[in-house]
N, C-alpha and C positions, 0 to 999 in steps of 0.2 A: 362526267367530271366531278369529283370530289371536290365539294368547299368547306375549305378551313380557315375560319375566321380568327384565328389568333396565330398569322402565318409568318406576321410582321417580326412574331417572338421565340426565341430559339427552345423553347421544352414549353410544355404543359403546368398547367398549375399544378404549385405542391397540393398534396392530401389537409395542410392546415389551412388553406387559402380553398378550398374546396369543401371542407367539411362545417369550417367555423364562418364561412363568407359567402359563398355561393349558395351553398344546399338548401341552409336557411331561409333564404333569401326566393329561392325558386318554389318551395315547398308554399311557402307563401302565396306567394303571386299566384302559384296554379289553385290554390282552396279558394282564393277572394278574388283573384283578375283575371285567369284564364279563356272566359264569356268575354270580359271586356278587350282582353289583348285580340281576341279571333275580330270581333266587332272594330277595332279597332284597323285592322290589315284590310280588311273587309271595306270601309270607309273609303283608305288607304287608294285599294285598288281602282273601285268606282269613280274616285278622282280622276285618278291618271290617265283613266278609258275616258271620260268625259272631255279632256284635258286632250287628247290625242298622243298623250305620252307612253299609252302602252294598247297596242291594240285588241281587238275585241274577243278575239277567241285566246290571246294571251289571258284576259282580266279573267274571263271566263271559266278557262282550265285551273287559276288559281284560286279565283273562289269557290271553284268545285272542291279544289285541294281543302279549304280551310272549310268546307260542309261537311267533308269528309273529317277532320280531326272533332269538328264541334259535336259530330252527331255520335262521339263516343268508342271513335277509332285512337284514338291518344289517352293514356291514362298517366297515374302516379312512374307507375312501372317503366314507363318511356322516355323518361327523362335520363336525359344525361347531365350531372349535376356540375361536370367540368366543362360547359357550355358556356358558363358563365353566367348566363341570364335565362330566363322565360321565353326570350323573342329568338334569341339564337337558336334554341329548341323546335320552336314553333319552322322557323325559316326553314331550321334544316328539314325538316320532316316535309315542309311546301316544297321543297327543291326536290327530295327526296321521289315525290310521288309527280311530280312533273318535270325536271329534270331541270339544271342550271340553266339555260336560254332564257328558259321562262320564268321560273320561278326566283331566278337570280334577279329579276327586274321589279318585285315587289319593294324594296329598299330605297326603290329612287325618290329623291326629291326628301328624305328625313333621315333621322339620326336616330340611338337608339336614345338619346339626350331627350327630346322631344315627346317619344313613343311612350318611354316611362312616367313621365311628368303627365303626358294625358291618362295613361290609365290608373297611376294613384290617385288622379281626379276622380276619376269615373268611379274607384274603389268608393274613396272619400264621401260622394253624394251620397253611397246608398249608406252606407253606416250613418250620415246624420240627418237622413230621413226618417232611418230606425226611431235616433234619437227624440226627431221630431216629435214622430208618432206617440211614442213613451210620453213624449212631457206635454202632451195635449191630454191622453190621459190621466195622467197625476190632476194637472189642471183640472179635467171635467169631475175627478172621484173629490178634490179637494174642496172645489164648490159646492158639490151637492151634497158635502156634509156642511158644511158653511152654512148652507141655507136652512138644515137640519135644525142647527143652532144657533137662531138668530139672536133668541130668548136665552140661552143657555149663560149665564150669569156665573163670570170666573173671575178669578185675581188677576188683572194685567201686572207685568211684573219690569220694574228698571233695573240695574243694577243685582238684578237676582231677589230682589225684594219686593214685599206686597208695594203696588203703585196707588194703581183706580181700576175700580169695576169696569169689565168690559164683558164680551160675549165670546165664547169658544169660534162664533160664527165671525167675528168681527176679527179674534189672529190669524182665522185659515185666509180670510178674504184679502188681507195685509201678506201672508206669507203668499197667495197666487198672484199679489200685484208685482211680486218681486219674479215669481215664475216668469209672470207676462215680459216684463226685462232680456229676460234669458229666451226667451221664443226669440223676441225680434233679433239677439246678438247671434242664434244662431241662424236664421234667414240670412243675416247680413253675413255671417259665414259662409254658407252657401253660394249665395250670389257670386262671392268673389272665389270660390274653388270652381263655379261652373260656365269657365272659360279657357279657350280650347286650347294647348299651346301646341298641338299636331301641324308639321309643316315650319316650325322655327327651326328644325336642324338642330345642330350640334349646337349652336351659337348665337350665328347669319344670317339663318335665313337659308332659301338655295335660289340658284339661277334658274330653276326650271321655273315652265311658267305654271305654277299649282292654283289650285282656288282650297286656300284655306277654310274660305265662308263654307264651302260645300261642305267639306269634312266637319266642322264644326256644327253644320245643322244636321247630319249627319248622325253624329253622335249625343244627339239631346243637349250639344252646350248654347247657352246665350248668344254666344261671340265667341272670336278669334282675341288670345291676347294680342295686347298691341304691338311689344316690341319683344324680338326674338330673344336677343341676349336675357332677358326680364325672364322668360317663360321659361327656362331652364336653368337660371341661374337661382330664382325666389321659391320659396318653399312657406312664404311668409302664412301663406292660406294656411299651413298646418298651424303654425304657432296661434294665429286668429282663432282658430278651429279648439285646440286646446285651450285655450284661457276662457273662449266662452261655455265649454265645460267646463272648465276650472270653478267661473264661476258658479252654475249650476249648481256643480255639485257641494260647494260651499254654503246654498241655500236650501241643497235637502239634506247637510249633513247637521245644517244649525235644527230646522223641523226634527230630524230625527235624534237632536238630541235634546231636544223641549218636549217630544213623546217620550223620550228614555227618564228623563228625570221623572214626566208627572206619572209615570207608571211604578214608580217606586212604593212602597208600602207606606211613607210618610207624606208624600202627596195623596197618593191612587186616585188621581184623576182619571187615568183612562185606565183600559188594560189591553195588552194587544194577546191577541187570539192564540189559541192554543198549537194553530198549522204552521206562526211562526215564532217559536220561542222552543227552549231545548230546554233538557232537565240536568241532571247533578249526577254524575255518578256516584257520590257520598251523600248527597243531603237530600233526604226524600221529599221535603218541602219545596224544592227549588224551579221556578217557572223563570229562565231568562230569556229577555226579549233581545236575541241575537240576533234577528232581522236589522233592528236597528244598528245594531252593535257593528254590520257591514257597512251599513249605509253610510255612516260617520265615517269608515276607516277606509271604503275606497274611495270618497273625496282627497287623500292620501295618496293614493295610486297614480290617479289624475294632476293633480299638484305636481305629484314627481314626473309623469310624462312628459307637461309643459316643461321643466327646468330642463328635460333632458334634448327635448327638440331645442331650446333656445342656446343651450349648453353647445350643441351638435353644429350650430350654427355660426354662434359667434366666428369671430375671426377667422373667417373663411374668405378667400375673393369673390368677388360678385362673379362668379362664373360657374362652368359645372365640373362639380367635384363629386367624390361619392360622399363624405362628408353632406353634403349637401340632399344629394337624388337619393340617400339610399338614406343613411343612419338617419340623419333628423324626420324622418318622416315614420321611422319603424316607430316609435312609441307612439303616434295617431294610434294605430289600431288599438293598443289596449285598453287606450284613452277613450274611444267608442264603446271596445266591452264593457269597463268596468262602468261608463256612466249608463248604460242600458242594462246592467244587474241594477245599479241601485234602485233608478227609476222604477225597473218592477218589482223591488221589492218591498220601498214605499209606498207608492200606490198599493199594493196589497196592503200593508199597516193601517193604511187609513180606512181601506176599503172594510176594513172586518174589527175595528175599532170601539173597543166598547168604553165609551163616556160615562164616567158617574155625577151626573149634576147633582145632585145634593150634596155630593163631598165637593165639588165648586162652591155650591153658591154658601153651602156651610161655612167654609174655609173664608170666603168674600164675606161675611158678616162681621167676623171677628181677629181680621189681621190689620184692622185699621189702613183697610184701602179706601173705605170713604172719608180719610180726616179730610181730603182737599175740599169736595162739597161741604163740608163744614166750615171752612175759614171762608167759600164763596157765599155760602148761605149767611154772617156773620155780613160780611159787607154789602151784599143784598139788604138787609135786613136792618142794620141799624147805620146806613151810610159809614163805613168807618172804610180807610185805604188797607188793601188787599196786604200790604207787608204788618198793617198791625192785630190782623186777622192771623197772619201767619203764626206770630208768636202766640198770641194767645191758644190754638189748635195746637201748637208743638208744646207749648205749656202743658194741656193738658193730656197729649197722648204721651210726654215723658213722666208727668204725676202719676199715669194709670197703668202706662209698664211698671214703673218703679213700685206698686202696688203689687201688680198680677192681675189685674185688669185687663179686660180682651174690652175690644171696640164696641162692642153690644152692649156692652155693660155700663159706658159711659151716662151719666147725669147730667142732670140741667146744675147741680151744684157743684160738680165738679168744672164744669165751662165757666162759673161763675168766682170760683175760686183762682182759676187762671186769668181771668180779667180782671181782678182785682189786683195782681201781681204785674200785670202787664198796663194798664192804662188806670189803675185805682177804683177800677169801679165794677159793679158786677152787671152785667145784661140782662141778665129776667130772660134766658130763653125758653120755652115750655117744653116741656115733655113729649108733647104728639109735635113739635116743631123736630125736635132732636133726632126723634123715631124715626121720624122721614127724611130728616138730612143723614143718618144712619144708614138707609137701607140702600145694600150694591145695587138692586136694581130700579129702583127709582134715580139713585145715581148713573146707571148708563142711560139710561131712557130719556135723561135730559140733554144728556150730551149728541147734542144732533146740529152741530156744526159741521160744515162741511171733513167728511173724513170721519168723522167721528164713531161712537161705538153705537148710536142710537138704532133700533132694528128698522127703524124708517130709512137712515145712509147705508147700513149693511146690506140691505136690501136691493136698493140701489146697485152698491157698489158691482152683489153677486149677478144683478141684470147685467150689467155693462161686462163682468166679466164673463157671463154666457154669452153674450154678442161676440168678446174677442176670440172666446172661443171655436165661434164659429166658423170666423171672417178666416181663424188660423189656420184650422182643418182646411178651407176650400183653398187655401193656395201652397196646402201642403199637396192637396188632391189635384191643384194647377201642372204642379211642380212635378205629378207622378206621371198625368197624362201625355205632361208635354216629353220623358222621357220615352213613354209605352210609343206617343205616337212616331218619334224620332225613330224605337228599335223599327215599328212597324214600315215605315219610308223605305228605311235601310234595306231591311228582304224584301221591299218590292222591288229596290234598285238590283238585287243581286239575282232578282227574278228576271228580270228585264235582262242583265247581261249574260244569262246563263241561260236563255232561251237558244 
């Protein structure tokens, strides 16, 4: 008996509805879900046998079927792309090699509504474990240069402008506090893609009596969603999924563009390595650090994938549509590629990164980042309130620009000349007082409030973010064995009913 699933309808799909809808779409699934879709039937069956809905030597003969396709009897070549789907495919070829009685009864009790939704799940996990893995990396390469440079004395910058001394090691451990951010949002992403919605059917639910829980521990998920209509109608996990990329990649596109600037020739704070940077076809001079140049640009890519899933979604009914099960969920995957390039291609930046701290802490002596320890030294020093401090310090670093005076250069007669202008009177501060209220790293060194740039809190801060580190890796490594040992279950079930 020949099965044709699209019997209901009187011709075949057009060649545009085939080429530009279908193809795409199959080509797909068989590179990234094809393991998961067999794994999935495979579940499927075991239930049913368990369940007394389909008996032994049926379940049997079908997971021989679907051994058979896994172990490399099905390829690209075997596709029929006017099937519609990945599972039509698969079915028929199950039917095929054991013939409709049997293989016809693989279907019961689900939809393909349901079928899809679990394995763009299963697609989904592995892509943002990738990701995990990648931004545990970044993390671990970011720290241990962090730690590198506890000492390393730079111009912190606001507005784009000299601030306060701080330490190279004291921005990377501020920009992994933000990393650590994005770890948890994507865990919390996770948690909520790896829930099963196998056995909701089309919509409903079904009459048969199924044991969802089985399927679902079955296949490495947590749990069963809760409500059927929900688990095929909500695609909400991809949107979750990209915005917590989103943000990510907005936090290595800002680092990689705080590397792009200080590696310019009027900074040259850093310089990134020769493996990744290109050269000029006209200008023999030219080392650009295109590495970064990506990293910045496919936080772009990702930005535009969330608009296009949320785009995909809006005003749609709470139900399943292809709108729904199909388009909104296709920009997830590039949204996984493109944040796993950038991922390694920053972590390399940093990894092979060369730091010129003399042109730091050069640059920290005379861009007048230590005036604030001056107006605090000023109220320390001669009891006077912090706003009349202020002026007298902006007094003087606007006398000593309007000059051409850099910050080094400042005097105890020029401090004395702006207090007279400001309160009538001059201070008498000394010279070796000045020198040291002057110096950037006497000015970070002090600052050792909690947070702060001091190499006693940076120190700190990089212990505690080695610990999250750690704590992040073991239940990324939780997360991997609990699916190893889920596949592992699974062939032992399909050992068991194929004895």
């Amino acid at each position: 008996m020949e099965i044709d699933v699209r019997e209901r309808l009187r011709s075949g799909p057009s060649e545009e509805l085939v080429s530009l809808v279908f193809e795409p779409a199959i080509r797909r699934d068989f590179e990234m879900g094809f393991q998961h879709l067999i794994d999935i039937n495979k579940a499927h069956v075991i239930m049913l046998c368990k369940q007394n809905l389909l008996l032994r030597d049926d379940a049997s003969a079908i997971l021989g079927a679907l051994e058979k396709l896994e172990s490399g009897a099905y390829s690209l070549e075997d596709l029929n792309f006017a099937a519609e789907d990945l599972h039509f495919n698969v079915e028929t070829r199950v039917i095929q090699l054991v013939g409709a009685e049997i293989g016809g009864r693989m279907h019961m009790g689900r939809s393909r509504n349901d079928l899809h939704a679990t394995m763009d799940r299963m697609m989904a996990r592995v892509g943002i474990l990738e990701v995990m893995d990648l931004l545990a990396e970044l993390i671990d390469t970011a720290t241990g240069l962090a730690g590198e440079h506890v000492d390393t004395v730079m111009t912190g910058y606001t507005h784009t402008q000299p601030a306060q001394p701080v330490s190279l090691g004291y921005y990377l451990s501020g920009v992994v506090e933000a990393l650590k951010r994005d770890s948890a949002r994507l865990e919390a992403a996770y948690s909520n893609i790896n829930r099963c919605p196998l056995g909701a059917g089309a919509m409903a639910g079904t009459g048969f009596p199924i044991d969802r829980s089985l399927v679902s521990e079955l296949l490495g998920f947590d749990m069963p969603t809760s409500n059927s209509l929900d688990a095929v109608a909500s695609r909400d996990w991809v949107s979750e999924t990209l915005a917590a990329l989103s943000i990510l990649m907005s936090n290595i596109s800002r680092l990689s563009h705080d590397l792009y600037i200080w590696s310019t020739d009027e900074f040259s704070y850093v310089e990134v390595a020769d493996s990744l940077a290109a050269v000029s076809s006209i200008m023999p001079q030219k080392k650009n650090p295109i590495a970064l140049e990506h990293c910045k640009a496919k936080a772009g890519h990702v930005f535009g994938a969330l608009v296009a899933n949320l785009s995909c979604t809006k005003n749609t009914p709470f139900g399943h549509c292809r709108d729904i099960s199909a388009e909104s969920v296709t920009p997830l995957w590039s949204g996984l590629e493109e944040t796993c390039a950038a991922l390694r291609l920053i972590t390399e930046s940093i990894r092979t990164l060369t730091v010129n701290k003399d042109v730091m802490s050069g640059r920290a002596r005379d861009n007048f980042s230590t005036a604030t320890e001056l107006a605090d030294s000023l109220v320390r020093q001669f009891d006077m309130p912090f706003r009349i401090a202020h002026m007298i310090v902006a007094k003087v670093v606007s006398n000593a620009v309007g000059a051409g005076i850099r910050s080094d250069h400042i005097t105890p007669e020029m401090v004395d000349e702006a207090a007279v202008s400001v309160i009538g009177r001059p201070l008498g501060l000394s010279g070796e007082m000045l020198k040291q209220v002057m110096d950037p790293d006497l000015n970070m060194r002090i600052r050792s409030s909690l947070g702060g740039p001091a190499p006693t809190e940076v120190r700190a801060m990089i212990a505690d973010d080695s610990r999250h580190l750690d704590e992040y890796r073991a239940r990324i490594q939780a997360r991997k064995k609990g699916l190893f040992d889920s596949g592992k279950r699974l062939d032992s079930e399909v050992s068991i009913l194929s004895m």
